[in-house]
N, C-alpha and C positions, 0 to 999 in steps of 0.2 A: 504494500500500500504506500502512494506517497506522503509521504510527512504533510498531516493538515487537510489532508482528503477525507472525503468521508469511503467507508469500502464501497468498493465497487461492485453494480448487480445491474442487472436488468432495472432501468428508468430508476435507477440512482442519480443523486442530486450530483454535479461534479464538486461544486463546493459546499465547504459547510455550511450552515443558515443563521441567519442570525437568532440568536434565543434570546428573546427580550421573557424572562421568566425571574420574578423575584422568591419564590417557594418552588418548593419542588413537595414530589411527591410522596409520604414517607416508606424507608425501605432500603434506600440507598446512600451514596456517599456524600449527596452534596447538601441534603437536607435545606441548604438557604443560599440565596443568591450572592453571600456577603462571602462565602467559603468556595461555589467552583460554578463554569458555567459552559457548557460545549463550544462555544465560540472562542473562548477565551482558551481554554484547551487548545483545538482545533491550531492555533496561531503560538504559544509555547509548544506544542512538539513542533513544529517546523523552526523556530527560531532554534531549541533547542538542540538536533540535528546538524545544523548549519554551524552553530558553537560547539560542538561535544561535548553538551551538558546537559542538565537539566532546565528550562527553563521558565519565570514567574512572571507573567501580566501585571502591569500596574498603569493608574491612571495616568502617569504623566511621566517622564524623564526623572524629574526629584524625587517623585515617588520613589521610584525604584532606586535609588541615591541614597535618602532617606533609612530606607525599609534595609539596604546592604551595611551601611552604616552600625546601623541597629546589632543585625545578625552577626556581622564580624568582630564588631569590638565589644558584643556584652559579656563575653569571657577575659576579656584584653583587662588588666591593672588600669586604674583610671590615671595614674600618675605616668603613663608611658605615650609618649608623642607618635604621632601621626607624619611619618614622610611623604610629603604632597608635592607635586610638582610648580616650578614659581608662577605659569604660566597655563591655563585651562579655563576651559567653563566656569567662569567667576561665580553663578549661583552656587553649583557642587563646591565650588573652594570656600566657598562663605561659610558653607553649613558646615564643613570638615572645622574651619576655623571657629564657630561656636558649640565646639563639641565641650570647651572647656578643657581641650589638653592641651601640653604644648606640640606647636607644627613647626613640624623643618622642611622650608620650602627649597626645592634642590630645582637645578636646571638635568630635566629628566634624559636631555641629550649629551650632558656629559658623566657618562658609566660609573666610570670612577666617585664623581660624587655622591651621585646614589646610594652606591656599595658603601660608602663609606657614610653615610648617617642610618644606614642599618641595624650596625649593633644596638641593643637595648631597646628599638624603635616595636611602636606595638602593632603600627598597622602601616604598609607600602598602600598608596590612594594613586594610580599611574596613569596617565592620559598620555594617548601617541595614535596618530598627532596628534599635539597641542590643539588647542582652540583658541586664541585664532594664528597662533605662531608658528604653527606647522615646526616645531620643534620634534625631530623622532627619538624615542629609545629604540637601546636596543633590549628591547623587552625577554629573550632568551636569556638574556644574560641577566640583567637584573633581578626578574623572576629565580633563576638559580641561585641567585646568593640573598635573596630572601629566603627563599626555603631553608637554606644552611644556616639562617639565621632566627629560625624560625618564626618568624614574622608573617602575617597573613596577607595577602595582597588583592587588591581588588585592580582592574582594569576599565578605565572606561575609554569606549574601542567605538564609538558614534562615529568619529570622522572613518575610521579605516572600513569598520561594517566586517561582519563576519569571510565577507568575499575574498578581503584583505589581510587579516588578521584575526588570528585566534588563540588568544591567550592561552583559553584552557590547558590547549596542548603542553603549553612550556609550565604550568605549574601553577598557575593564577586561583587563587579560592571561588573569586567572581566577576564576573564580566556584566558590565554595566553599556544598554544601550538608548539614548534616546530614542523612544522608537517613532516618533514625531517625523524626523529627519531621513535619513536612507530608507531607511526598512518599512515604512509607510511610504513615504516619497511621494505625497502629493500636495505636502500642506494643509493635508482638512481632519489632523486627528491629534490632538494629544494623546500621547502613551508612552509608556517606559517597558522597560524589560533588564530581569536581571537571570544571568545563568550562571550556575556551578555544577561541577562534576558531585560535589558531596549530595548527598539524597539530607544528612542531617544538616547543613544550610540549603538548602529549598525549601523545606519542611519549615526551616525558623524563616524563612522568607514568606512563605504563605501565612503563618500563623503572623508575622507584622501585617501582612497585607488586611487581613481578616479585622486581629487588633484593632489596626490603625484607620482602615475603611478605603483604601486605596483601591479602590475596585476598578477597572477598568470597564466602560459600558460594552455591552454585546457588539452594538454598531461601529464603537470604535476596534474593538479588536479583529470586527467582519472586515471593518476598510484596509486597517494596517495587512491582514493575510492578502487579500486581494491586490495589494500593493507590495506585497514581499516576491510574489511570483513574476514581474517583470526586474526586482533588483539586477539580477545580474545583463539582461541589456541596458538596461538603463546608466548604471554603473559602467559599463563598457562606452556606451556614448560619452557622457559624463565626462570621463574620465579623460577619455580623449582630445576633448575641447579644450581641457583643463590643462593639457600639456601643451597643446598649440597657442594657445593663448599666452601661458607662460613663458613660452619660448619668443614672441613677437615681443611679449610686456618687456623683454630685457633690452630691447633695441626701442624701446620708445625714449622720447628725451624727455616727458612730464614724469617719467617716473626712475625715481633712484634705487628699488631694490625690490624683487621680485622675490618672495618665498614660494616654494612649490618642490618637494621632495622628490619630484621626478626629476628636475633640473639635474645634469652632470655636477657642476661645479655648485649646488646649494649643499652646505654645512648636513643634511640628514641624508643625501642620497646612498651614500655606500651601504648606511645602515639600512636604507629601508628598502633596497637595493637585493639585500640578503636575509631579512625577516621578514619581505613583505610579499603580496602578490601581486603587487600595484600600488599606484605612487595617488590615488584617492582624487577629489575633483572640486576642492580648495585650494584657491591659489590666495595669496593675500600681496599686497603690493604698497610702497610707501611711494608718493608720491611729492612733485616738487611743489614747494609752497604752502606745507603745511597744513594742518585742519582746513583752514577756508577753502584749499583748492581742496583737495579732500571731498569736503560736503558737497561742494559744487558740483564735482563729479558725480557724487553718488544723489542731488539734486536733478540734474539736470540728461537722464541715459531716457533715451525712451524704449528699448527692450528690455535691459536688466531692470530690475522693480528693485526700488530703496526700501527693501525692508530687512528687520533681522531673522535669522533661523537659517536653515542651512539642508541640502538636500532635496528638494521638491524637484520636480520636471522642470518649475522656472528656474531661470537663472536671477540671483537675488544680490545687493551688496549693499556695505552699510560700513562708515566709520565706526570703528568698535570704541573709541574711545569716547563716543558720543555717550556711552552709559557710564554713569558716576562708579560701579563698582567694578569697573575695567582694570587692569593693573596699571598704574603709572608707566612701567615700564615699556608694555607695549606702547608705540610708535604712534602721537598725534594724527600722522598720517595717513596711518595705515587704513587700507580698505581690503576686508572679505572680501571675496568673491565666490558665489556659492554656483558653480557653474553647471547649468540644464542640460534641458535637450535640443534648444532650439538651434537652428545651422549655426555653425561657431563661424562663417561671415559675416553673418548676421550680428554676433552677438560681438565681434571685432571692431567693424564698423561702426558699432554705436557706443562700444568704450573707447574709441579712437577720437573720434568724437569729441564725446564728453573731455575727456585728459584733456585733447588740443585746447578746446574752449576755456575752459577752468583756466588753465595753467599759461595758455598763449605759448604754446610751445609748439616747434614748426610739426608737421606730420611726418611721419617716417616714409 
């Protein structure tokens, strides 16, 4: 059977349905809609599959953040710090940072530094790529010397997608996916998802979900399945634009510095060159003149849509430093680029555009 099908018969449905059911019936396992629901199933065994794990439905990305959080460090000494990366999803890093311990924030793309605020550390929290820095680990290696360390680790893998990257394999406790972004990829769902190989954290993952009321609704976890069965074209498209684009972005004269892990000569290619299956379909870019030109640019595109989030069939971009809990560090300038499916002439053309405009800088 495929992972997320229902079985197959004579005038069987192809997909599953959505079960809008808050009771059930008594006799069996789910007894209440707040503990398990066909749909929601249906959409964790195919995610799970795709991760080599188990994996839990949840209403939103932080959900499932949240709810990992929870499961992984309720055993962890509360006097033991959390090694975070400098650079991620600033909401997840917010919440790791009001856990009440202390955080050592490493830059996750150099090794060494990792391995080395490992000892005594309670929980490895590892994002690759970064968000929005496109910073890569080498996550084989890290994961190894957490484990030697015994230190639990969680992965959040939303920019790579399970097509790309899979923690599990090298050792990870949990892998953490906005499911909003790739794995839905339309833009019309909030959800999260969190997978591990242990059966005893799934179990404490569903029992926070239950707890805590993190339900995902029926219809969101219908669209996200419905939406997971084109990832791997879509991701191939994607993807592709996202290197052509990159490669032209280095020869534009509005912009000073192109991130993109596929590039030969960017700081994570070798790594993710050899941990990865592909170089993902974020590129992010600093540009000349600062914030103003910046906004303009991402004011004034009429294909790419100025909005935040990342993954959908559109192509999307957005000043990340426009949100106050951004990291300093990232780059006034910098612009996402969250790259679709639309023709990447298309989508050239009118970031050429925009930059020349903004910036008045001659066209390439």
């Amino acid at each position: 059977m495929v992972a997320g099908r229902p079985d197959p018969g004579p005038d069987a449905p192809l997909s599953v349905p959505v079960v809008a059911s808050a009771s059930y019936a008594a006799g069996g396992d789910r007894g209440y809609g707040r503990y398990g629901n066909p749909t929601w199933e249906a959409l964790e065994q195919a995610v799970g599959e795709l991760d080599g794990g188990q994996a839990v439905a949840f209403a939103s990305g932080m959900a499932a953040v949240t709810a990992t959080l929870a499961a992984v460090l309720g055993p962890v000494p509360a006097d033991l710090p959390v090694v975070a990366p400098r650079h991620g999803y600033h909401t997840a890093l917010r919440l790791v940072e009001r856990l009440g311990r202390p955080v050592h924030r490493v830059d996750v793309a150099d090794t060494a530094a990792v391995v080395a605020a490992l000892p005594g550390a309670g929980l490895l929290w590892l994002e690759s790529p970064t968000n929005p820095m496109l910073e890569v680990a080498d996550v084989p290696a890290v994961l190894a010397a957490a484990r030697s360390h015994g230190v639990p680790s969680v992965v959040d893998a939303t920019v790579a997608t399970p097509l790309l990257l899979r923690p599990l394999e090298h050792g990870a406790d949990v892998v953490v996916h906005a499911a909003t972004k790739y794995l839905a990829g339309h833009s019309d769902v909030l959800l999260g998802v969190a997978v591990a190989a242990d059966t005893g954290l799934t179990d404490d993952l569903r029992g926070q979900r239950a707890d805590h009321g993190a339900v995902p609704g029926p219809f969101e976890a219908w669209l996200a399945l419905r939406g997971l069965r084109t990832l791997p074209v879509r991701l191939d498209r994607a993807q592709a634009s996202a290197a052509e684009l990159a490669r032209r972005l280095t020869r534009h004269p509005a912009v000073t510095r192109v991130r993109y892990p596929g590039l030969p000569d960017d700081p994570g290619h070798a790594v993710a060159a050899r941990t990865m299956d592909g170089f993902g379909a974020l590129v992010s870019v600093e540009v000349v003149g600062g914030a103003c030109a910046a906004d303009a640019v991402a004011e004034t595109t009429r294909l790419w849509v100025h909005a935040t989030s990342l993954g959908g069939v559109e192509s999307l971009l957005e000043r990340r430093r426009r949100w106050a809990a951004e990291r300093p560090t990232v780059p006034e300038s910098l612009l996402r680029l969250s790259v679709g499916l639309e023709h990447v002439e298309d989508l050239w053309d009118d970031l050429d555009a925009a930059l020349t405009a903004a910036t008045g800088a001659t066209r390439p």
